[in-house]
C-alpha positions in Angstrom: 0.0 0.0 0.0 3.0 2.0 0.1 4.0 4.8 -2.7 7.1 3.5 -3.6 6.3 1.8 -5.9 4.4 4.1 -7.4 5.4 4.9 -11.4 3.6 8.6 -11.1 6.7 10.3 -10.0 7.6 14.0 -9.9 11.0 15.5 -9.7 12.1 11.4 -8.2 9.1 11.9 -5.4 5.4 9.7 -6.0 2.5 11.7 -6.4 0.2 8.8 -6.0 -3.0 8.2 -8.3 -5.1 8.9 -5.3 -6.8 5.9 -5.2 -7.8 6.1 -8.8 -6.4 2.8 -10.2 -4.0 4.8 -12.7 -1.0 2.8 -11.5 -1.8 -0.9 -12.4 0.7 -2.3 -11.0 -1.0 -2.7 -7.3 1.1 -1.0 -5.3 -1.4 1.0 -3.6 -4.4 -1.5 -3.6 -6.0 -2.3 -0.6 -6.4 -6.1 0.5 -5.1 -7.3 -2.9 -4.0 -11.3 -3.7 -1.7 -12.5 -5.9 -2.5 -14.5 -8.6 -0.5 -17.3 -8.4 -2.3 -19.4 -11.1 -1.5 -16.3 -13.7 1.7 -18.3 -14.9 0.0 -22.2 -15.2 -1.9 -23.2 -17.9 -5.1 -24.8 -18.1 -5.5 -28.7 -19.3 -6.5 -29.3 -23.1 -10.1 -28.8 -24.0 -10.8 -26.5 -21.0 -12.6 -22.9 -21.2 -10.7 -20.4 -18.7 -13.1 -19.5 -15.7 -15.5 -16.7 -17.2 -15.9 -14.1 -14.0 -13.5 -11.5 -12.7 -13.1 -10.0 -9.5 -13.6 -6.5 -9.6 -11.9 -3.7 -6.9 -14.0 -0.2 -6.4 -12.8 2.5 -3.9 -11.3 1.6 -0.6 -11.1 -2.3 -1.2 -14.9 -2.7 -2.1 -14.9 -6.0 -4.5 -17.5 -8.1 -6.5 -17.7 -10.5 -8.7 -19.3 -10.0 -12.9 -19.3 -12.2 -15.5 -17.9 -12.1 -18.7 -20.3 -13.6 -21.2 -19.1 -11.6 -23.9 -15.6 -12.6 -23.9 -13.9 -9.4 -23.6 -10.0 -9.6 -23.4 -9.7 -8.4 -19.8 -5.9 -8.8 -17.6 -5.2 -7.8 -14.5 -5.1 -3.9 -13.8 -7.3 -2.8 -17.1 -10.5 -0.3 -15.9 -14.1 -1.5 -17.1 -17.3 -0.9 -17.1 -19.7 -3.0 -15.1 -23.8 -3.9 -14.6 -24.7 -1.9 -11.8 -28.5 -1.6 -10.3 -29.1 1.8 -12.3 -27.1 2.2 -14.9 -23.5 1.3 -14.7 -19.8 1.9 -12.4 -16.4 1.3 -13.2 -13.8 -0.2 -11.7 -10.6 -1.9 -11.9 -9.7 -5.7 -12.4 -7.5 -7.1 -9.7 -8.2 -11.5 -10.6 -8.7 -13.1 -13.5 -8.4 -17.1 -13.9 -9.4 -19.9 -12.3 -8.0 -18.3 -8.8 -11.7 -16.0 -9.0 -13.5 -19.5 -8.7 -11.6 -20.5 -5.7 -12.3 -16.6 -4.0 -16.2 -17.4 -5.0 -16.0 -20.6 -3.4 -14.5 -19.0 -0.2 -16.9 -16.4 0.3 -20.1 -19.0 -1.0 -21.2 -17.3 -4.4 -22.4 -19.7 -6.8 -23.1 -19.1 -10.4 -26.1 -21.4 -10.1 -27.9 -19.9 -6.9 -26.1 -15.8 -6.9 -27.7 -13.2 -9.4 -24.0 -11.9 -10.4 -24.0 -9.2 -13.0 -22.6 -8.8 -16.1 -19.3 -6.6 -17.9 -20.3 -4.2 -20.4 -16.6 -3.9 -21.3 -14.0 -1.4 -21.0 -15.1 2.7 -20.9 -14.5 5.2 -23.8 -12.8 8.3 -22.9 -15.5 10.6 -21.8 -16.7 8.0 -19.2 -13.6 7.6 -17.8 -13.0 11.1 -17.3 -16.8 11.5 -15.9 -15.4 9.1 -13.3 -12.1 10.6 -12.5 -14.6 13.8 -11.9 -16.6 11.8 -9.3 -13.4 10.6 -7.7 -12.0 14.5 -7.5 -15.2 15.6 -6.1 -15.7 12.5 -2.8 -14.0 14.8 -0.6 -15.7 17.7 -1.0 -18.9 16.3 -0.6 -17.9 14.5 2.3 -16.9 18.0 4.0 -20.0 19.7 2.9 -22.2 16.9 4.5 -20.6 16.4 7.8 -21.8 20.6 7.8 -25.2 19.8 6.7 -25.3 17.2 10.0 -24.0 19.2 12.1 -26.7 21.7 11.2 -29.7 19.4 11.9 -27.4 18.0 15.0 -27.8 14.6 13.9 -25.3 12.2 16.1 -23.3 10.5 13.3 -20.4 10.8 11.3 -19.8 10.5 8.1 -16.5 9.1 7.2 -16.4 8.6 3.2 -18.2 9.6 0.6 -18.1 7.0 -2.8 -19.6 8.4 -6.2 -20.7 5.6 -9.0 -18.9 5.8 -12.5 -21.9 7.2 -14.2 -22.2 10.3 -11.0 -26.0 8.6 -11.1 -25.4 8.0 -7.2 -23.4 8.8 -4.3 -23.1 6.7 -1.7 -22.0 8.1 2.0 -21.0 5.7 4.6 -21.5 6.9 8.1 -20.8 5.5 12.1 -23.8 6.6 14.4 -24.4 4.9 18.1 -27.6 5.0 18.3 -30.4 5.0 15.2 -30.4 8.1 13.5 -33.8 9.8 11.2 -31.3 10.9 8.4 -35.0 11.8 6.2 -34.2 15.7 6.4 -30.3 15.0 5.5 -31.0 13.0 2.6 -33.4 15.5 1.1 -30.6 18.7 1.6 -27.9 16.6 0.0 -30.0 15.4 -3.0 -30.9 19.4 -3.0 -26.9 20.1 -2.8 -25.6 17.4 -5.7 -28.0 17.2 -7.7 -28.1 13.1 -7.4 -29.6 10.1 -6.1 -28.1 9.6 -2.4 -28.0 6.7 -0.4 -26.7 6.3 3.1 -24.9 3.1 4.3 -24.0 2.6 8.1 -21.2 0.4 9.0 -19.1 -0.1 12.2 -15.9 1.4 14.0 -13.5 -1.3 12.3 -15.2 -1.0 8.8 -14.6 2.9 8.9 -11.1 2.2 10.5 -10.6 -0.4 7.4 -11.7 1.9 4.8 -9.8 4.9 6.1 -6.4 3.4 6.6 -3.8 4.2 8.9 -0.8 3.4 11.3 -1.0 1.4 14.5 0.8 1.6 17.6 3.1 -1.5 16.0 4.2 0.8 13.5 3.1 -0.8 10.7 -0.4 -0.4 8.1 -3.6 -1.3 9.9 -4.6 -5.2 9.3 -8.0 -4.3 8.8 -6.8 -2.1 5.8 -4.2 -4.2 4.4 -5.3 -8.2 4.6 -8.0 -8.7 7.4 -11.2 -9.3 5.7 -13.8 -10.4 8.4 -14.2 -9.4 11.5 -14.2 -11.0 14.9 -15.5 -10.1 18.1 -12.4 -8.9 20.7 -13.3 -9.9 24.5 -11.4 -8.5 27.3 -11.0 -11.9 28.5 -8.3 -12.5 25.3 -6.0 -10.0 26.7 -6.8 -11.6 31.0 -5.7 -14.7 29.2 -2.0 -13.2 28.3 -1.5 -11.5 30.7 -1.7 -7.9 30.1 -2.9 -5.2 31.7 -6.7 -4.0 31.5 -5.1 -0.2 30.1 -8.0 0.6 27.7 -5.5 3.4 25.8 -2.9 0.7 25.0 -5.5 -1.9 24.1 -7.4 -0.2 22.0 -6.8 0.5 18.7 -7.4 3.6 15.9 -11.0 2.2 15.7 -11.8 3.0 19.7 -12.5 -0.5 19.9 -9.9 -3.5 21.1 -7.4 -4.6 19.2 -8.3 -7.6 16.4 -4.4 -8.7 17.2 -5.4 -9.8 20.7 -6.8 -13.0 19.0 -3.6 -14.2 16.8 -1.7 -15.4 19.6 -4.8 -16.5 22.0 -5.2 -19.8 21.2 -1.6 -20.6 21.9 -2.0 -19.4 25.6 -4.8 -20.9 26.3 -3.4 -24.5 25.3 -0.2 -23.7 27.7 -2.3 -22.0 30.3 -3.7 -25.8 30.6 -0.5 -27.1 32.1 -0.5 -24.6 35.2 -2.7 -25.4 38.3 -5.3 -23.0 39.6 -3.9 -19.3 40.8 -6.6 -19.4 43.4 -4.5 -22.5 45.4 -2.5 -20.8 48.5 0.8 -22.9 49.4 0.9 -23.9 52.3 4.1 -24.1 54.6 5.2 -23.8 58.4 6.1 -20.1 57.7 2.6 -19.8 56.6 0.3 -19.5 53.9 1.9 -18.0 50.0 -0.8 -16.7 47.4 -0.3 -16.0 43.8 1.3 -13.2 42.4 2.3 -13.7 38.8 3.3 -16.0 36.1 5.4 -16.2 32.8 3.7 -18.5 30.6 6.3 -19.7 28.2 9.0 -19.9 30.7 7.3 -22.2 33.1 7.7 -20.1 36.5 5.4 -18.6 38.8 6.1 -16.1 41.9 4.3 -16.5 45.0 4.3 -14.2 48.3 3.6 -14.9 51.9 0.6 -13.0 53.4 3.0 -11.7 55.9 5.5 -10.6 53.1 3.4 -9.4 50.1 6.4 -7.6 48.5 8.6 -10.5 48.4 7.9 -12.5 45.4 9.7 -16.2 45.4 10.3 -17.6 42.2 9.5 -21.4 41.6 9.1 -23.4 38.5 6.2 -25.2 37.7 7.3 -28.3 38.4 8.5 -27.3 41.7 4.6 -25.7 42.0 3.1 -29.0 41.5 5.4 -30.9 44.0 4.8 -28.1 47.0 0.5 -28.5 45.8 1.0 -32.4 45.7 2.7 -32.4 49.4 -0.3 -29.9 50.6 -2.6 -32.5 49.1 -1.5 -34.9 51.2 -2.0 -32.6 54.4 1.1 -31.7 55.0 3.0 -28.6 54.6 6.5 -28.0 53.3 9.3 -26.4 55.6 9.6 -23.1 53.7 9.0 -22.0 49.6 13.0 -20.6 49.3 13.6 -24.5 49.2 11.9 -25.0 45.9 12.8 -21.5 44.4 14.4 -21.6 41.5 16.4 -18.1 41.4 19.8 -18.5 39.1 21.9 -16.5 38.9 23.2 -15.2 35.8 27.3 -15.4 34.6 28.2 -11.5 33.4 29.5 -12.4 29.8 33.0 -12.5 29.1 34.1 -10.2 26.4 37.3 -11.5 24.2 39.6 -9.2 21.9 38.8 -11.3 18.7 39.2 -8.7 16.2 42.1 -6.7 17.9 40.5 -3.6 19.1 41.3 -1.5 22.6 40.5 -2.8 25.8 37.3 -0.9 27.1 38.7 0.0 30.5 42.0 1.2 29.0 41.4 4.7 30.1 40.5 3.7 33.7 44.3 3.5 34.8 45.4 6.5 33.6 43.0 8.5 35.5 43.4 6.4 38.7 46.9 7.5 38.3 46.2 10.9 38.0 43.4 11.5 40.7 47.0 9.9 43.0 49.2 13.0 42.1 45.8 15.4 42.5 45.2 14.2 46.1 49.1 14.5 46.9 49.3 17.1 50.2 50.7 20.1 49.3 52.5 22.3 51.7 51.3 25.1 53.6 52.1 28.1 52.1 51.9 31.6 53.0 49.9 34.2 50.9 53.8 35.3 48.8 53.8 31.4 48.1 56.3 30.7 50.1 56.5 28.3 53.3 55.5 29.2 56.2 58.5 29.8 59.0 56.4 28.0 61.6 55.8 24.9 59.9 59.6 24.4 59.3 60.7 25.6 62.8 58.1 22.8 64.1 59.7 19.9 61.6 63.0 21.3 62.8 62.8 21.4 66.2 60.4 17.8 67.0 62.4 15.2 68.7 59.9 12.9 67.3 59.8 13.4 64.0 61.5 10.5 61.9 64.6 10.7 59.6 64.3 10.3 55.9 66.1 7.4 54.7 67.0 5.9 51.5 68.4 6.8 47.9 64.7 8.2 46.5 65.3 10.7 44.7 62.7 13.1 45.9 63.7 12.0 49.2 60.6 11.1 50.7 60.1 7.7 49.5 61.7 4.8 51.1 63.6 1.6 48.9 60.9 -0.9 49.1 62.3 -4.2 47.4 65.9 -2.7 47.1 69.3 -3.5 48.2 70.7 -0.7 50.3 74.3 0.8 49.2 77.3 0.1 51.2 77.4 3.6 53.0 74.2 2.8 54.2 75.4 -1.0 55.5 79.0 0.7 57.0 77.0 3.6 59.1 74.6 0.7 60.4 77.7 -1.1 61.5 
């Protein structure tokens, strides 16, 4: 559904066809499937399937036939049977994949009324229908006033013109039942057409409209979800989220249709764990429930005494301590079963030959020494002060500097002394 893709290009940037099928090649089509029987061909003596499946604006599709033959492929605009007079559209399957779509969503040629193709549109009709598509948004703007005027409580969220501009249809969300008689007789005063209102629900408008969703990617109603199911709260109690209507609801205001892809996988391992409800049972006292992680196998449990102390066990270690309490008797204390490891910090090799990490860490270690060194006491000319040397001078106590540092202050640790030094201690 993206534009990039798209061959309308100005200055290297896509202008888009705005939804008007000029592209062909499908790149912004909504809830399209590949034909992957274009490429095979049929067995001898066999007539190719003789209805195509036909896309309007914002995914609508239906089947026609093609009794006439017409050479139709993939992409090509036609004109189609509609109830009054006729629409066009644009061909997104051909083939014997169309039969197998029919089949799936149970039309029959036998049983289903399906209209026919009148066959592709001459010039002025197809710029009568590129007028109809330039004018949907205008009209939608201009009726959403005309509501709001008669304070009717609905909304209208797209506005869809037929190829001939015989009809416009305007597809509107409403709560409660809404007496649209008045509207319908100031918009057919407005356009000058036959208008005909069509309500659909939060996720059809969400689907229709398009947009981006908090994964970051296109909405699935917009892209490949085609029907609908209903979204419980009990889907997101089952995987343990939390009950934060902002994060689980979606663009539509209603909850997320993503909650039921990965249900049916917790509910299967949610059968190996025992009832949260059970309280362990031990001499320090009774532990309660506190959490679980589902695919890892653990579950944390606290003391009633200790509620903010969560003990870690395994589900096998769960089942033993339940087992034992079964029994009517009570284990000596739950941080025998626990199961806490603790993790090894990685080890980090020099395979490639760079720097060690810390290499800078010695350096100033060595620096902060010679910072923190005392310096002496100085007067305000910077020199020292009389009194301080008088009082080294003149302490009995004080000791004698010894050794060959150089500075004089630092004794030979590790060092052989000179031979002066071993004749004067002789």
């Amino acid at each position: 559904m993206g534009c990039a893709t798209c061959s309308n290009k100005v200055d290297g940037v896509p202008s888009g066809c705005k939804s008007n099928g000029s592209c062909g090649n499908g790149g912004c089509n909504k809830l399209t499937a590949f034909n992957w029987l274009s490429n095979m061909a049929l067995p001898a003596n066999t007539k190719p399937f003789n209805c195509i499946e036909v896309r309007f604006k914002n995914g609508r599709k239906d089947f026609f036939k093609n009794d006439d033959n017409h050479s139709i492929y993939e992409g090509d605009v036609i004109k189609v049977e509609a109830t009054t007079g006729y629409d066009i559209g644009v061909v997104c399957l051909t083939g014997e994949l169309v039969r197998l779509q029919m089949q799936k969503k149970n039309i029959f040629l036998q049983q289903a009324d399906i209209k026919i193709i009148h066959g592709k549109p001459n010039e002025t009709e197809v710029n009568k229908w590129v007028e109809g598509r330039a004018k949907e948004t205008e009209a939608m703007l201009k009726a959403r006033a005309i509501a709001n005027e008669l304070q009717l409580r609905m909304k209208i969220s797209d506005v869809e013109y037929q190829g001939d501009l015989s009809k416009a249809v305007f597809y509107y969300t409403a709560d409660e039942r809404v007496d649209f008689r008045e509207l319908i007789r100031k918009l057919a005063e407005s356009f000058k057409t036959r208008i005909e209102m069509k309500q659909i629900g939060m996720r059809q408008e969400a689907g229709r409209l398009g947009g981006i969703g908090s994964c970051g990617r296109e909405l699935c109603c917009s892209t490949w979800l085609t029907d609908f199911r209903s979204v419980s709260t009990s889907a997101a109690r089952y995987q343990q989220l939390s009950l934060n209507p902002t994060k689980l609801a979606g663009q539509c205001g209603k909850l997320k249709c993503c909650l039921n892809y990965e249900l049916d996988v917790y509910v299967d391992e949610l059968k190996k764990f025992p009832d949260t409800k059970f309280k362990l049972k031990t001499n320090k006292g009774s532990a309660f429930f506190q959490k679980m992680d589902i695919f890892a196998n653990k579950m944390w449990y606290s003391y009633q005494d200790e509620p903010y102390e969560f003990i870690e066990m395994s589900l096998d270690r769960v089942k033993e301590v339940i087992a034992i309490n079964k029994e009517g008797e009570k284990v000596e204390s739950l941080k025998d079963y626990s199961t806490i490891s603790i993790e090894a910090a990685p080890e980090y090799a020099n395979v490639v030959g760079q720097d060690d990490l810390t290499r800078f860490d010695h350096k100033l270690k060595q620096q902060k020494k010679r910072r923190n060194k005392k310096k002496p006491n100085l007067n305000a000319k910077g020199e020292q002060n009389s009194g301080a040397k008088k009082n080294q001078n003149n302490n009995p106590n004080a000791k004698k500097k010894t050794g060959n540092s150089p500075k004089g202050n630092r004794p030979n640790r590790g060092k052989k002394p000179n031979s002066n030094q071993q004749n004067k201690k002789d």
